[in-house]
N, C-alpha and C positions, 0 to 999 in steps of 0.2 A: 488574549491568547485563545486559540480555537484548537480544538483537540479532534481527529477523525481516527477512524479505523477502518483499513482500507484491505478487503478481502481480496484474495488472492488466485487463481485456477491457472496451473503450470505443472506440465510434467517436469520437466527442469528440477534436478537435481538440487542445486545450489542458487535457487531462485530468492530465498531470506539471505541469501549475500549479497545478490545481486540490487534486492530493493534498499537495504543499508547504504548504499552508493548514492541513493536517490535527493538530491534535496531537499528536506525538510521531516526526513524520514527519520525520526529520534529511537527508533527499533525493530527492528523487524523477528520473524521466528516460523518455522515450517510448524505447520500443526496437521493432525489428523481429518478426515472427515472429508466433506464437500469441498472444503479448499485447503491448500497447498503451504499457503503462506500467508501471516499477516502484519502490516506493515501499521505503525501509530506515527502520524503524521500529526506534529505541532505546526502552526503557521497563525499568523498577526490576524489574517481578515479571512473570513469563510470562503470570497472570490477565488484563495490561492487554493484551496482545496481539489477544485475542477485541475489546475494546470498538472498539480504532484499530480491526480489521477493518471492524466495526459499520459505522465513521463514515465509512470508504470505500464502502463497499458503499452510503449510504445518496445519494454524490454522483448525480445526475443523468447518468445517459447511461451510469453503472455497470453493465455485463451482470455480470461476475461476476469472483472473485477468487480467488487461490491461496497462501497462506501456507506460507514455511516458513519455520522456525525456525534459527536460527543454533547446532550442536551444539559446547562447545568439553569 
């Protein structure tokens, strides 16, 4: 299991609902600061990491995104 954390930049209001929707997106939550919202993405092999990015990035009102990887 690969663990990411995938930062968030959205005026969108309801943008941590919106990433909840996303496959593979096990929580999401708005926070203060530089970004918006963050979204913990579990998935099987690090390759599927890039695709959820994808599918954030492709929501509506998405400026942009920050991925990191969970090292263990």
């Amino acid at each position: 299991m690969v663990r990411a954390i995938i930062l968030v930049k959205s005026p969108k209001k309801l943008i941590a609902a919106r990433l909840r929707k996303v496959n593979s997106v096990s929580d999401s939550f708005p926070t203060s600061g530089q970004f918006d919202a963050v979204a913990i993405v579990d998935v099987q092999e690090l390759s599927e990491i890039k695709e959820v990015a994808h599918q954030i990035q492709k929501i509506t009102g998405v400026e942009r995104t920050e991925t990191m990887v969970e090292v263990q």
